[in-house]
Backbone and ligand atoms as CSV (ligand in chain L), in Angstrom:
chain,resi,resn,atom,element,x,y,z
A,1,UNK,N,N,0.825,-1.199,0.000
A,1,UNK,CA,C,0.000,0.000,0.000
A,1,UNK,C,C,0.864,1.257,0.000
A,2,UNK,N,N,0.216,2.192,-0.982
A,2,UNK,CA,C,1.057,3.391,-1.106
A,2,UNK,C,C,0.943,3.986,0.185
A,3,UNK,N,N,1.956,5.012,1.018
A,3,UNK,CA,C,1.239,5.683,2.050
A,3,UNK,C,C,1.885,7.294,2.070
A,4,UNK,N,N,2.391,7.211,1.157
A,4,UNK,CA,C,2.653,8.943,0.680
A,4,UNK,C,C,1.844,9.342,-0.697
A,5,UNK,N,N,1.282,10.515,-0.091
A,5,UNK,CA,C,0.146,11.025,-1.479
A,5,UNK,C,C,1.074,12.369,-2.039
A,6,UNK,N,N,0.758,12.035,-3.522
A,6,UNK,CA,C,1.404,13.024,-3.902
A,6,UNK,C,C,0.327,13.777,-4.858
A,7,UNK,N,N,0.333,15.151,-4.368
A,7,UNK,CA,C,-0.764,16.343,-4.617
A,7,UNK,C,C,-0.883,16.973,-6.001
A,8,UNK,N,N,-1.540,16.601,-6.809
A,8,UNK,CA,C,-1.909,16.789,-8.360
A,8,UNK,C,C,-2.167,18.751,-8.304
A,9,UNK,N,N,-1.874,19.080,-9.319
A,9,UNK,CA,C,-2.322,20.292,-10.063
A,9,UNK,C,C,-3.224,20.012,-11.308
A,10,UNK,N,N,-3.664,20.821,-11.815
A,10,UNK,CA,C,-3.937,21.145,-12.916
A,10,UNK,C,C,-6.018,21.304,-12.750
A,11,UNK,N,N,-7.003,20.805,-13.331
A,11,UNK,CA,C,-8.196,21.136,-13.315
A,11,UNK,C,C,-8.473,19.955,-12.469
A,12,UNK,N,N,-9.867,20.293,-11.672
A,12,UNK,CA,C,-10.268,19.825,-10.847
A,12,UNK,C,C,-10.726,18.593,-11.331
A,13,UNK,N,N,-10.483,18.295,-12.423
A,13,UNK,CA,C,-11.129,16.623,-12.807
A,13,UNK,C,C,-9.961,16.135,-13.277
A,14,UNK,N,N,-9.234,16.747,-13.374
A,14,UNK,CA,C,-7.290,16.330,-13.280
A,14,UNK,C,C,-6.978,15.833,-11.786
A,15,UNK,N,N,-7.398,16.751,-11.023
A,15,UNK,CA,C,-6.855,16.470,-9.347
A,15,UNK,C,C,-7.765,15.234,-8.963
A,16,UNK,N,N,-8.975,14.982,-9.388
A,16,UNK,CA,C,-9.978,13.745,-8.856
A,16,UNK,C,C,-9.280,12.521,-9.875
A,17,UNK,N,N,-8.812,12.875,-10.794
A,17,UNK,CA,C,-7.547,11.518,-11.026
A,17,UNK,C,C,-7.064,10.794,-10.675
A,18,UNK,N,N,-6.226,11.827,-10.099
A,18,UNK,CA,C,-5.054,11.326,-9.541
A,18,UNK,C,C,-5.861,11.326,-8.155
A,19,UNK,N,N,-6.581,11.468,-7.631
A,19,UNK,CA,C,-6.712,11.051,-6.293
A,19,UNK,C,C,-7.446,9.806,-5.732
A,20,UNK,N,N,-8.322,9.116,-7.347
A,20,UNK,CA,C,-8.899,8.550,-7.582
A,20,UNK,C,C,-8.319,7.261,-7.334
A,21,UNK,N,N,-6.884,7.482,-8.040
A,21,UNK,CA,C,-6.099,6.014,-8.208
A,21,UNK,C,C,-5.434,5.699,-6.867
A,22,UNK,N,N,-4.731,7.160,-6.066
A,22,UNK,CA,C,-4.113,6.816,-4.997
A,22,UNK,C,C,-5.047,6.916,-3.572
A,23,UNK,N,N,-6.511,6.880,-3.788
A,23,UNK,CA,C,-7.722,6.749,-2.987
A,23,UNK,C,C,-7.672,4.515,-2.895
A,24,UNK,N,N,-7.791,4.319,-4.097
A,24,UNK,CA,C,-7.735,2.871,-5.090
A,24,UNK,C,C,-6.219,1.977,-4.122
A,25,UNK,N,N,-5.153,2.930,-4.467
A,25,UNK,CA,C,-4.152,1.976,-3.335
A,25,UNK,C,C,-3.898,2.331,-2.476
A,26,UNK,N,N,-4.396,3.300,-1.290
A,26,UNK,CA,C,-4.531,3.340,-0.256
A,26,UNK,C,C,-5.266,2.301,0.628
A,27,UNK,N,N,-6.768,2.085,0.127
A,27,UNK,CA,C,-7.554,1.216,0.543
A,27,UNK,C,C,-7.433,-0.441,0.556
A,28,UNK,N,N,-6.927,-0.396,-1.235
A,28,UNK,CA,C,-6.844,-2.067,-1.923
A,28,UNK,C,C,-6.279,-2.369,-0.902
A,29,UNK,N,N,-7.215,-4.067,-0.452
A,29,UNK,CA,C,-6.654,-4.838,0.420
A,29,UNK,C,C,-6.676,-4.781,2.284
A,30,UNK,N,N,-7.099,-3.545,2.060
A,30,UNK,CA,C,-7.436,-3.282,3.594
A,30,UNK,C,C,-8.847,-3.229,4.114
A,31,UNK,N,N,-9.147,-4.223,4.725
A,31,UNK,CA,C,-10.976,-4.651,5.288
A,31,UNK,C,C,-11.294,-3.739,6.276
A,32,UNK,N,N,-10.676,-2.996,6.642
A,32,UNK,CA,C,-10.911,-2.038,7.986
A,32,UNK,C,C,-11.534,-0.720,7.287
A,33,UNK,N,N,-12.579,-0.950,8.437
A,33,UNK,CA,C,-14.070,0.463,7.527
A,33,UNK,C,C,-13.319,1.923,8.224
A,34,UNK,N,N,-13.098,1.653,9.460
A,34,UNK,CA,C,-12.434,3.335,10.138
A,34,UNK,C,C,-11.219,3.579,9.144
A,35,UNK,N,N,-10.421,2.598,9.030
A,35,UNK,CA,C,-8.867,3.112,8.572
A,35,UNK,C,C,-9.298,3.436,7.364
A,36,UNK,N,N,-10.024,3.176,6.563
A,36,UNK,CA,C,-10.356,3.370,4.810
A,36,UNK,C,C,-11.056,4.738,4.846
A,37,UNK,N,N,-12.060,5.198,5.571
A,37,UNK,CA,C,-12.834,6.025,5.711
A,37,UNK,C,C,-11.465,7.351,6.589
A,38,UNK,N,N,-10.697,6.916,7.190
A,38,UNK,CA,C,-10.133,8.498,7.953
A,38,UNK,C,C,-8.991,8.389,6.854
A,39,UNK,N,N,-8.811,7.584,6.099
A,39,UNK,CA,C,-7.761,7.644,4.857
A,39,UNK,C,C,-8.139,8.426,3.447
A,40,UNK,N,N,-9.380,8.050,3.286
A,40,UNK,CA,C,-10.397,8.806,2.476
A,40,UNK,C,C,-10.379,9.940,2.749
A,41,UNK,N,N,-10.620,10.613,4.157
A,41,UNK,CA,C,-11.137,11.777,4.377
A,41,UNK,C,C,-9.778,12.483,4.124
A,42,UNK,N,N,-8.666,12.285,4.478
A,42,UNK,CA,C,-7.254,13.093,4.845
A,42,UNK,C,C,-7.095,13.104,3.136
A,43,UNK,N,N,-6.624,11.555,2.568
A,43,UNK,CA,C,-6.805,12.613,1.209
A,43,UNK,C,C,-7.377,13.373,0.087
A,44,UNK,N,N,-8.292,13.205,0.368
A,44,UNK,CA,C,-9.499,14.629,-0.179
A,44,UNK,C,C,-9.066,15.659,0.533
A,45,UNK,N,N,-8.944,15.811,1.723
A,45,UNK,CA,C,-8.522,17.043,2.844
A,45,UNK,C,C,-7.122,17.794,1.694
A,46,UNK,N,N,-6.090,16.937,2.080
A,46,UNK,CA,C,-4.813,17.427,1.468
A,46,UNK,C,C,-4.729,17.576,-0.214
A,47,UNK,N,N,-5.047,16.741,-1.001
A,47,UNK,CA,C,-5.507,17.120,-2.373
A,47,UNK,C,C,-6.348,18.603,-2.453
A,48,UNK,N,N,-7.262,18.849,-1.815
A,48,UNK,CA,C,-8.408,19.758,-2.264
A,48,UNK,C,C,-8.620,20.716,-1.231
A,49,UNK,N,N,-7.887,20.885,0.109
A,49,UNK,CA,C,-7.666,21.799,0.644
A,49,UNK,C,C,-8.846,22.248,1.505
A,50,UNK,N,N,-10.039,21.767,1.299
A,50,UNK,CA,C,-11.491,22.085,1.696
A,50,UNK,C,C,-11.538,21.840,3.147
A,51,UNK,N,N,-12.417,22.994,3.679
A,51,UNK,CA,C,-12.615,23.250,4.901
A,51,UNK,C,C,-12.477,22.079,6.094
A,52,UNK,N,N,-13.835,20.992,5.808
A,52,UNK,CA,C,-14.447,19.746,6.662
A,52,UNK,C,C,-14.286,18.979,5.261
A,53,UNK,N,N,-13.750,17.533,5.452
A,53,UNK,CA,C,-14.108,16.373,4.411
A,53,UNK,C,C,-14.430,15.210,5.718
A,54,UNK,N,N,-15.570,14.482,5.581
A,54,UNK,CA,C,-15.923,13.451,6.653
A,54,UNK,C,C,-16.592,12.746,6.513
A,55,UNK,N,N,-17.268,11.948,7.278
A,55,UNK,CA,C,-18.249,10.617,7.127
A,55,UNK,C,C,-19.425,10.889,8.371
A,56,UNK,N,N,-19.888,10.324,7.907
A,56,UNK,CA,C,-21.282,10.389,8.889
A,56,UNK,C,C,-21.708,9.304,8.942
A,57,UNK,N,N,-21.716,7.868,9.534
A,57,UNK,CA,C,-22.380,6.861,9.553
A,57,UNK,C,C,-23.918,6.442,10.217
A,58,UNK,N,N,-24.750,5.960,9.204
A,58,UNK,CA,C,-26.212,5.403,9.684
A,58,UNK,C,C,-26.014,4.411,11.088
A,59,UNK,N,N,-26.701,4.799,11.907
A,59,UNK,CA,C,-26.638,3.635,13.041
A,59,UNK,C,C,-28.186,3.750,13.726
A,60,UNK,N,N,-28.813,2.889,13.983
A,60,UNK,CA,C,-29.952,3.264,13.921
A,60,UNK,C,C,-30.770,4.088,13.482
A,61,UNK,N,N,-31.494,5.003,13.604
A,61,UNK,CA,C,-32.346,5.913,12.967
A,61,UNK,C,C,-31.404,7.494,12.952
A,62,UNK,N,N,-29.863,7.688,13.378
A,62,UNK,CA,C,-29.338,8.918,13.024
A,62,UNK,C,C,-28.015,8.546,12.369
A,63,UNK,N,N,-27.849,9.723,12.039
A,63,UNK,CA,C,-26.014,9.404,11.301
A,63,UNK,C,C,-25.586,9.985,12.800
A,64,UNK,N,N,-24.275,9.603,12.768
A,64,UNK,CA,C,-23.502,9.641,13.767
A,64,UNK,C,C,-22.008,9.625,13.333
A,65,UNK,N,N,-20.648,10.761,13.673
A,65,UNK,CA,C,-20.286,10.830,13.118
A,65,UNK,C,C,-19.326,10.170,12.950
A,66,UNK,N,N,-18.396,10.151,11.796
A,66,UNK,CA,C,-17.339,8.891,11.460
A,66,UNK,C,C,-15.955,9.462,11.369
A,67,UNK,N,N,-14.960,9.279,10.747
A,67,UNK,CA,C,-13.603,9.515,10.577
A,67,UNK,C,C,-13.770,10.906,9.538
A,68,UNK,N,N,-12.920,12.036,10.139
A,68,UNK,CA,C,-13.125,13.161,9.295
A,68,UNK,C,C,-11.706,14.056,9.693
A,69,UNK,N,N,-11.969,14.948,8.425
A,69,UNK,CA,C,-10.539,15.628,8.954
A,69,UNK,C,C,-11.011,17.635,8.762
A,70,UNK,N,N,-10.478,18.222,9.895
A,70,UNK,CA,C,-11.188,19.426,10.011
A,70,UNK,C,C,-11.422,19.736,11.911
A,71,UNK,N,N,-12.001,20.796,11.450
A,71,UNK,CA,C,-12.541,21.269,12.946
A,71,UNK,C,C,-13.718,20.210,13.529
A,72,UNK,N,N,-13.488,20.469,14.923
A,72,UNK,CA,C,-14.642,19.332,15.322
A,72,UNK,C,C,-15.968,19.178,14.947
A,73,UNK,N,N,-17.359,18.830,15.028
A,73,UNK,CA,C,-18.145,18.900,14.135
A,73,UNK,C,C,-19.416,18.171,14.884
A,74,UNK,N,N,-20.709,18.327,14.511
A,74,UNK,CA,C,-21.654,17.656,15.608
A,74,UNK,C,C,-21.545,15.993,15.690
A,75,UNK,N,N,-22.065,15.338,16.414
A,75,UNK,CA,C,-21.794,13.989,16.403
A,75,UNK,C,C,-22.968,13.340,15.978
A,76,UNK,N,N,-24.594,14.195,16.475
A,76,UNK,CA,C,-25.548,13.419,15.714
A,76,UNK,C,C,-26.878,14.116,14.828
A,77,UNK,N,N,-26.642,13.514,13.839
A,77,UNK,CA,C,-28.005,13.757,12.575
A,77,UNK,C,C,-29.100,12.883,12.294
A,78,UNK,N,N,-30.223,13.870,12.786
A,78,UNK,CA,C,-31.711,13.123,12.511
A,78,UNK,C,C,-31.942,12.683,11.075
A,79,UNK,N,N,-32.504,11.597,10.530
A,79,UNK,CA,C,-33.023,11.855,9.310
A,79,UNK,C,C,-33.832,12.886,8.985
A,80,UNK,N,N,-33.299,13.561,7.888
A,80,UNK,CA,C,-34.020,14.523,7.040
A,80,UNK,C,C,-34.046,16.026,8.212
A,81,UNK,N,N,-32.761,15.743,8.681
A,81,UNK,CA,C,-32.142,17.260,9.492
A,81,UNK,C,C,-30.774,17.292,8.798
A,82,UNK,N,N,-31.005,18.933,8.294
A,82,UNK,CA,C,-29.882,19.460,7.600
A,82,UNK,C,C,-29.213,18.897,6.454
A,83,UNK,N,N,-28.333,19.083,5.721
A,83,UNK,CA,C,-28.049,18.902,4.037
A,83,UNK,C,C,-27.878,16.954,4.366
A,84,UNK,N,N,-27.095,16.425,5.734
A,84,UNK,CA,C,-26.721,15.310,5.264
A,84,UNK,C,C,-27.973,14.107,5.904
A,85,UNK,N,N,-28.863,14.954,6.407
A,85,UNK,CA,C,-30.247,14.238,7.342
A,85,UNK,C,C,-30.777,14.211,5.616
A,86,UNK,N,N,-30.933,14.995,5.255
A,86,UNK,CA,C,-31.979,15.206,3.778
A,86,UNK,C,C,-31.050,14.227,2.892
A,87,UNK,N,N,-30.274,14.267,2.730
A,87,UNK,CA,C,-29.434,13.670,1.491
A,87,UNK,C,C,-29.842,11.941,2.022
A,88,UNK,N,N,-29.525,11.722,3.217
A,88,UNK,CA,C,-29.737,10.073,3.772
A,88,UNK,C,C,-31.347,9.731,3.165
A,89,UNK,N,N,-32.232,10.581,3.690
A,89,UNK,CA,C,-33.485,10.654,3.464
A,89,UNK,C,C,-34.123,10.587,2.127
A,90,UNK,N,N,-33.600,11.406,1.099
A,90,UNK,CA,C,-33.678,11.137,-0.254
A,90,UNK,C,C,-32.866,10.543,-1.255
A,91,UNK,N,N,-32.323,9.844,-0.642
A,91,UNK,CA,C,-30.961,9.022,-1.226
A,91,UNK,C,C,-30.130,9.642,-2.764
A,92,UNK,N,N,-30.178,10.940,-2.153
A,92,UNK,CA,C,-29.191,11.684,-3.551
A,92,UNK,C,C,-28.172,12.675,-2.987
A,93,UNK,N,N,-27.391,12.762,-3.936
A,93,UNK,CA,C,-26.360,13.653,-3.918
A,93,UNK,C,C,-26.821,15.053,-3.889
A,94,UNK,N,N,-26.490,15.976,-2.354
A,94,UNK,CA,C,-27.149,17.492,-2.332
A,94,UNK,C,C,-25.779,18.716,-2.773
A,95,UNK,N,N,-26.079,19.097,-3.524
A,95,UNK,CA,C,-24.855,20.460,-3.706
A,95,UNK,C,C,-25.374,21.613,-3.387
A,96,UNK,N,N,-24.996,22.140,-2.124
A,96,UNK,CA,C,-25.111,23.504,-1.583
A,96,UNK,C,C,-24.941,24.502,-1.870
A,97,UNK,N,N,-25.034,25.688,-2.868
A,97,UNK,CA,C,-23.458,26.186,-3.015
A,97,UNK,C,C,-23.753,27.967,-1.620
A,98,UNK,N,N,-24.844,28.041,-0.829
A,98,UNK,CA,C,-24.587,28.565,-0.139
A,98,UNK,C,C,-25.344,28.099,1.115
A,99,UNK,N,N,-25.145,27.344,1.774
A,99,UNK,CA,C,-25.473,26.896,3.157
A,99,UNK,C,C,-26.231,27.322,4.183
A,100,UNK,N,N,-26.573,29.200,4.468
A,100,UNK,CA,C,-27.203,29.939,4.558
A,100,UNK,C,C,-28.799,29.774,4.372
A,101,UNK,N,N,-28.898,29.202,2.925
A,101,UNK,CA,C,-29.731,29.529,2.079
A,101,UNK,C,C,-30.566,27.731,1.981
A,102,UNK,N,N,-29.674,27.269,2.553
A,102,UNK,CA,C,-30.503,25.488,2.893
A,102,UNK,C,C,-31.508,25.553,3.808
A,103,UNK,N,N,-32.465,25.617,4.074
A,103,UNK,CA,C,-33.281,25.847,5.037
A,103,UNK,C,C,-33.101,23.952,6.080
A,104,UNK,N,N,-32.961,24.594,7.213
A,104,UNK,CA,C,-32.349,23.275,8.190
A,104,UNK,C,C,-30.879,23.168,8.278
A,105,UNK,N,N,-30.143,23.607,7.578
A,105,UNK,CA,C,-28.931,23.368,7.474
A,105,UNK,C,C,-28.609,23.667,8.858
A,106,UNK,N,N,-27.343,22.536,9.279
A,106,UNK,CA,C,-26.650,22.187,10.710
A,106,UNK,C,C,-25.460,23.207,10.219
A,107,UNK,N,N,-25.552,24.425,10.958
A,107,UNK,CA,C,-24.188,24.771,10.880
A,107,UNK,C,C,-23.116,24.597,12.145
A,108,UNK,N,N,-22.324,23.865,11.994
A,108,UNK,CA,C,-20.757,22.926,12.347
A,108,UNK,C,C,-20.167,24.327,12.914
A,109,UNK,N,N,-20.025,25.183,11.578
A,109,UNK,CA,C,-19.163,26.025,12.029
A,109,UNK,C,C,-19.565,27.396,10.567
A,110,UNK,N,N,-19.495,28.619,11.637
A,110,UNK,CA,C,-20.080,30.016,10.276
A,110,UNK,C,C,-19.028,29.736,9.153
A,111,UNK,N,N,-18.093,29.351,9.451
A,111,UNK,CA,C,-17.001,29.313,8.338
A,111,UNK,C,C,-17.141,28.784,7.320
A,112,UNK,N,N,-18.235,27.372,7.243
A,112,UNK,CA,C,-18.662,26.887,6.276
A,112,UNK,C,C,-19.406,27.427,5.572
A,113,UNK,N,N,-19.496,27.584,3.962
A,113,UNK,CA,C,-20.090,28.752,3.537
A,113,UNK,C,C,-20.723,27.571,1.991
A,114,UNK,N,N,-19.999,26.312,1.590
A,114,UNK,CA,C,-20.705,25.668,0.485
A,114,UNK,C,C,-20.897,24.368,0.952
A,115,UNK,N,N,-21.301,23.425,0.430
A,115,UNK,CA,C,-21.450,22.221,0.727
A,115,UNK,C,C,-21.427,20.963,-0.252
A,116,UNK,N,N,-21.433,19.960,-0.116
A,116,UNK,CA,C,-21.966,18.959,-1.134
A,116,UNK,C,C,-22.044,17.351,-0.002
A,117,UNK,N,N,-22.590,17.075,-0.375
A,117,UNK,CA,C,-23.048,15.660,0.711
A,117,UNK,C,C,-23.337,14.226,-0.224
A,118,UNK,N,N,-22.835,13.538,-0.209
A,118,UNK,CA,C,-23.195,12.285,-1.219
A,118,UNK,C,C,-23.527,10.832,-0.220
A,119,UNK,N,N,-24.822,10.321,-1.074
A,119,UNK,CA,C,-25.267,9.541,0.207
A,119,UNK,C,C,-24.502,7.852,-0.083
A,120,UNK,N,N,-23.948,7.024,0.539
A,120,UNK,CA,C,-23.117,5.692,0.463
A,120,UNK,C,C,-24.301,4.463,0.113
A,121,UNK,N,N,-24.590,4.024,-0.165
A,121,UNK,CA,C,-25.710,3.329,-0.915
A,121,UNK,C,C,-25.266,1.860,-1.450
A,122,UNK,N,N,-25.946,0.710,-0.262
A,122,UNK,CA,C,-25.771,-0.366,-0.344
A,122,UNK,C,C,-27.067,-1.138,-0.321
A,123,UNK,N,N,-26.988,-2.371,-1.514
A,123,UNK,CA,C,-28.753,-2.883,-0.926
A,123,UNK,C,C,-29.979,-1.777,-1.202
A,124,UNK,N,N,-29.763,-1.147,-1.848
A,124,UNK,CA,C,-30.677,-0.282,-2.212
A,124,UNK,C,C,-30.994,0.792,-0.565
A,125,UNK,N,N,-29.899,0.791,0.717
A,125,UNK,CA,C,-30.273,1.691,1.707
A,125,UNK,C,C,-28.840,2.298,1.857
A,126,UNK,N,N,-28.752,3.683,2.484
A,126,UNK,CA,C,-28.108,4.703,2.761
A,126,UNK,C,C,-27.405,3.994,4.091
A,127,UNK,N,N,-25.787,3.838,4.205
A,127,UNK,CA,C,-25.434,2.942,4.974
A,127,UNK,C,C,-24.312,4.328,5.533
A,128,UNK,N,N,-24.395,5.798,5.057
A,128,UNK,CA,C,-23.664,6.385,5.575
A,128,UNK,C,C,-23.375,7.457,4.770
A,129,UNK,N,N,-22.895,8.866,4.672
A,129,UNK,CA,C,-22.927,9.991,4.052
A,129,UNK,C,C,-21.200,10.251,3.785
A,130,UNK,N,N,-20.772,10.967,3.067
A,130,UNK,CA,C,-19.770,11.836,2.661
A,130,UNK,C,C,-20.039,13.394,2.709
A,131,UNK,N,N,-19.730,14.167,3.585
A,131,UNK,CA,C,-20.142,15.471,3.744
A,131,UNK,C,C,-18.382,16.512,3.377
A,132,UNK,N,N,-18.669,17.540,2.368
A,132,UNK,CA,C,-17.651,17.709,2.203
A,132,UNK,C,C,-18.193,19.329,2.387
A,133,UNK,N,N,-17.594,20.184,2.993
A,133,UNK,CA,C,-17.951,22.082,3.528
A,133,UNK,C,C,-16.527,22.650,2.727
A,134,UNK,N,N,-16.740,23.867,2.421
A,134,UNK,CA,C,-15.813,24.481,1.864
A,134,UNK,C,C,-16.030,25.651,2.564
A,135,UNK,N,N,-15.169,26.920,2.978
A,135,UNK,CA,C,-15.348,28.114,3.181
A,135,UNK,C,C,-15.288,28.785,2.292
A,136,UNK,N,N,-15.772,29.027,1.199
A,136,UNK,CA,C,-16.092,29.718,0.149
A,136,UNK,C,C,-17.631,29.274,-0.741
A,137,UNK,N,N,-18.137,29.943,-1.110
A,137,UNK,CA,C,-19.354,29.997,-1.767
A,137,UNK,C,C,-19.451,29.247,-2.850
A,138,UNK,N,N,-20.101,28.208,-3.248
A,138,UNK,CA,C,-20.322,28.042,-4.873
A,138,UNK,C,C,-18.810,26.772,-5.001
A,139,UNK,N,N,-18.429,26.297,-4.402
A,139,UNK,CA,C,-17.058,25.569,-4.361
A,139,UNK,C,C,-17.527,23.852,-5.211
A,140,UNK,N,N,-18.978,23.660,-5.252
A,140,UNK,CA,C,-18.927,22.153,-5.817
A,140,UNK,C,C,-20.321,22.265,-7.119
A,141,UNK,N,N,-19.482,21.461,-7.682
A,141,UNK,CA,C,-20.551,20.882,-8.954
A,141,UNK,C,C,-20.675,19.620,-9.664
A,142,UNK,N,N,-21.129,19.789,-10.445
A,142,UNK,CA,C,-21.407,18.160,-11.059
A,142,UNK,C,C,-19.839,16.790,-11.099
A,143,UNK,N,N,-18.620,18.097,-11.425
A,143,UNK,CA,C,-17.732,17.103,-11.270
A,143,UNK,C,C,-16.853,16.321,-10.020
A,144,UNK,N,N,-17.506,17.439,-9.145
A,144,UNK,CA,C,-17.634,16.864,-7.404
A,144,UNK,C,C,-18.507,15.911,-7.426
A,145,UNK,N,N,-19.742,15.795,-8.188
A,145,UNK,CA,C,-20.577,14.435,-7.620
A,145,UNK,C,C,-20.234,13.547,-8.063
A,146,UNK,N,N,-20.098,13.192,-9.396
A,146,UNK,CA,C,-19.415,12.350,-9.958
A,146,UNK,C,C,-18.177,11.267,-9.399
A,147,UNK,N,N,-17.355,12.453,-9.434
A,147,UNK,CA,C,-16.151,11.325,-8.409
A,147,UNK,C,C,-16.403,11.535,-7.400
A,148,UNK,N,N,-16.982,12.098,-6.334
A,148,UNK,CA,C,-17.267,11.752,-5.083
A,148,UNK,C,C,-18.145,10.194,-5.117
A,149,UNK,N,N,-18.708,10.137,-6.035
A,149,UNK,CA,C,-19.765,9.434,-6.174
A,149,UNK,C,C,-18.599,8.036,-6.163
A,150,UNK,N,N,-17.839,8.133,-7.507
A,150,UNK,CA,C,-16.906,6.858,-7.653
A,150,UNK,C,C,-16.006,6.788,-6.612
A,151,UNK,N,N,-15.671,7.646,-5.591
A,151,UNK,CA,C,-14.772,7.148,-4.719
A,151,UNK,C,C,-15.699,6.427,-3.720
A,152,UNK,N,N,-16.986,6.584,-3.241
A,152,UNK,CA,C,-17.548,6.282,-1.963
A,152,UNK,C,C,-18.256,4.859,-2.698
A,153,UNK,N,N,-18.066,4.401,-3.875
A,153,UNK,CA,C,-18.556,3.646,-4.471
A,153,UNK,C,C,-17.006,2.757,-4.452
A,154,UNK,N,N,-16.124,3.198,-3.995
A,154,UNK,CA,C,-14.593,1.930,-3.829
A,154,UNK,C,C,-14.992,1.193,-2.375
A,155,UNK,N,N,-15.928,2.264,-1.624
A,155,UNK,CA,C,-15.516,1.475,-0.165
A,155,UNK,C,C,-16.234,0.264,0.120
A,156,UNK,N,N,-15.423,-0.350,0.896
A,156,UNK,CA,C,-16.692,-1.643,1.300
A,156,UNK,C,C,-16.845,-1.781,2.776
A,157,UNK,N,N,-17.933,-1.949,2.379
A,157,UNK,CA,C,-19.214,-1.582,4.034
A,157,UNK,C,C,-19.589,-2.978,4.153
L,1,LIG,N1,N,-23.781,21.027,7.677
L,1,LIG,C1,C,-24.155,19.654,7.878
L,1,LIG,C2,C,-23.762,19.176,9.238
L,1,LIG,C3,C,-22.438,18.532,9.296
L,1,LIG,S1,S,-21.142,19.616,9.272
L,1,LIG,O1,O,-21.187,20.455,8.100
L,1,LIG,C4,C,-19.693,18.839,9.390
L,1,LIG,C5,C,-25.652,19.493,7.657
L,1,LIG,O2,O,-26.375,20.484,7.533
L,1,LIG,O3,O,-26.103,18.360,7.627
């Protein structure tokens, strides 16, 4: 297993590349859900620089939170409270781009200013969220869902 990441330039579907593959041998081979998930989170963190990158895991009827890298952050979400309660709840990918303006939105911290949340989807049920905050406005779009989508689609739950 690789365990030094090395930090891509160029367009943001250039940087989900390369983070794509060394997301791919970080994990390959390792059955452990915490170590894959706080490995996940750090390199999205260090690739992409973004505020909060984290997990939120389903455990009974709330998410509760998982391996993340950032300022500390709440520990529990109702279904269908705030971007990653709603996203579990409607089993889709939510893009924020001002957080403010989400009505329910959990704010963690004022600093967070965009969002995007992608829901983990096993068995046809929501087995856990990807919540990613940016401090800047307008920070995610379609090519954030996409590979967010294919990376949370490497893990195994
Ligand atoms: N803003 C999220 C809560 C989690 S923090 O951003 C880390 C929400 O509204 O669900």
């Amino acid at each position: 297993m690789a365990e030094d990441l090395t930090i891509s330039e160029g367009t943001k579907a250039e940087q989900y590349l390369s983070i794509l593959s060394q997301i791919k041998g970080l994990i390959d081979g390792e059955p452990d859900l915490t170590a894959n998930l706080a490995n996940i989170a750090a390199a999205l963190k260090e690739q992409f620089g973004w505020f909060w990158v984290g997990f939120y895991l389903v455990r009974k009827d709330e998410l509760v939170l998982g391996p993340f890298q950032g300022p500390v952050a709440c520990t529990r979400i109702r279904l269908g409270r705030g971007v990653c309660g709603t996203s579990w709840q409607e089993k889709k990918v939510l893009i924020v781009p001002d957080v403010e303006k989400f009505p329910g939105h959990i704010a963690c911290s004022s600093l967070s200013k965009s969002e995007i949340v992608v829901p983990i989807i096993r068995d046809n049920e929501v087995v856990g969220v990807l919540d990613v905050d940016a401090n800047e406005y307008d920070q995610f779009d379609e090519t954030d869902s996409q590979n967010l989508r294919a990376i949370v689609d490497l893990i195994h739950f």
